[in-house]
N, C-alpha and C positions, 0 to 999 in steps of 0.2 A: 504494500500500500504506500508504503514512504518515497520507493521509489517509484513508484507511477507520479506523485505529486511532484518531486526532485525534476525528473524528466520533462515534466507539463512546463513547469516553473523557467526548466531551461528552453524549450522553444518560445514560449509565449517572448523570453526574454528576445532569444535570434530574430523573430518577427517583427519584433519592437524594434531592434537594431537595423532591418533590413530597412522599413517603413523611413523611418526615419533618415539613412543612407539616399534612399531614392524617393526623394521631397521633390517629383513636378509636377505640373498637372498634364492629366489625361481628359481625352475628351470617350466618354461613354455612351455607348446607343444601346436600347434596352426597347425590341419592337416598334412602336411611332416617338420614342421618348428618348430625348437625347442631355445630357449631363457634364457638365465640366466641374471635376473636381481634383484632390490631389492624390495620388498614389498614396501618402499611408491611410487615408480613408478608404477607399477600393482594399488594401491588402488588409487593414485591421476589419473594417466590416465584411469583410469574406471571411476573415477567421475568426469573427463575432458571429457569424452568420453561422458556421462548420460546427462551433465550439456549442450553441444551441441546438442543431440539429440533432448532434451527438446526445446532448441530454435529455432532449425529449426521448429518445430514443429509446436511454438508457432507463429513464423515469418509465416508459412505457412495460420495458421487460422486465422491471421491479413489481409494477400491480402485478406483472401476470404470475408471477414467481408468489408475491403473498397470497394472492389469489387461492391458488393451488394449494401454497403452504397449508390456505385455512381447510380447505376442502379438506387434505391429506391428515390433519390433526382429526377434523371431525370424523374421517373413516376408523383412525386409529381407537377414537373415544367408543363408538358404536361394537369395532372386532374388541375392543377389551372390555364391554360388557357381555358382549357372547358366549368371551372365554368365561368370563365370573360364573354366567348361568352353565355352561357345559362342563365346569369344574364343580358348582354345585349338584348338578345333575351325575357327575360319575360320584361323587360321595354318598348320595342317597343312593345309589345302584350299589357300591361297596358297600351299605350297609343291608342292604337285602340280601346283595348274593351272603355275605358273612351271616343273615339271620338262617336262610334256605342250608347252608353249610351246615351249621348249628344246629337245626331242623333234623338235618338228615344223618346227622350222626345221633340224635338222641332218638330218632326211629331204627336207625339199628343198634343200637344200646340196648333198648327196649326187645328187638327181635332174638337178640342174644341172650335177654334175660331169661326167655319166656321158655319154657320146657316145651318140647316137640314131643308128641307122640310117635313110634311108627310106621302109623297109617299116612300121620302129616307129611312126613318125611318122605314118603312114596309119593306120594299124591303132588309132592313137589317138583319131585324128579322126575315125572312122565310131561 
């Protein structure tokens, strides 16, 4: 950044130095419109003229940049309340399958306890 400004700082200076150097007048035709003025007017308001161009330019791809920025936050706000509900949703699922788990080992605890007849035991196996 420091040198971009350094850089700026030293042409504007060169520009100045030139303008000034080549002090005539020119005569300007611009369509039906004709103009007598002096060269550092023509070379400074060309480079008043470039130096604005540039910054609308620049100001323009700045909206488009926050612009976005804001959108791309908002997406970001919306998928991290998603995640919050799908992280609460696998915890409530962790705690069923853990109850169903719990469930099904105290139904075969239970099946283990129970004394089997003979008959049952047959009756199983076919």
């Amino acid at each position: 950044m420091q040198w971009t400004v350094v850089i700026t700082l030293l042409f504007a200076l060169l520009v100045g130095v030139f303008a000034v150097q080549n002090d005539i007048d020119v005569s300007l035709k611009f369509f039906t419109w004709q103009f007598e003025t002096s060269l550092v007017v023509v070379v400074l308001g060309g480079v008043a003229l470039g130096a604005l161009m540039i910054g609308i330019l620049g100001l323009i791809s700045q909206i488009k940049a926050r612009i976005q920025i804001r959108t791309l936050k908002g997406k970001i706000k919306s998928l991290e309340k998603q995640l919050e509900k799908l992280k609460e949703k696998l915890n409530e699922m962790a705690v069923d399958l853990a109850r169903y788990e719990g469930a099904e080992e105290e139904i075969l605890a239970q099946e283990a306890l129970q004394v089997k007849t003979p008959e049952e035991i047959e009756t199983k196996e076919e």
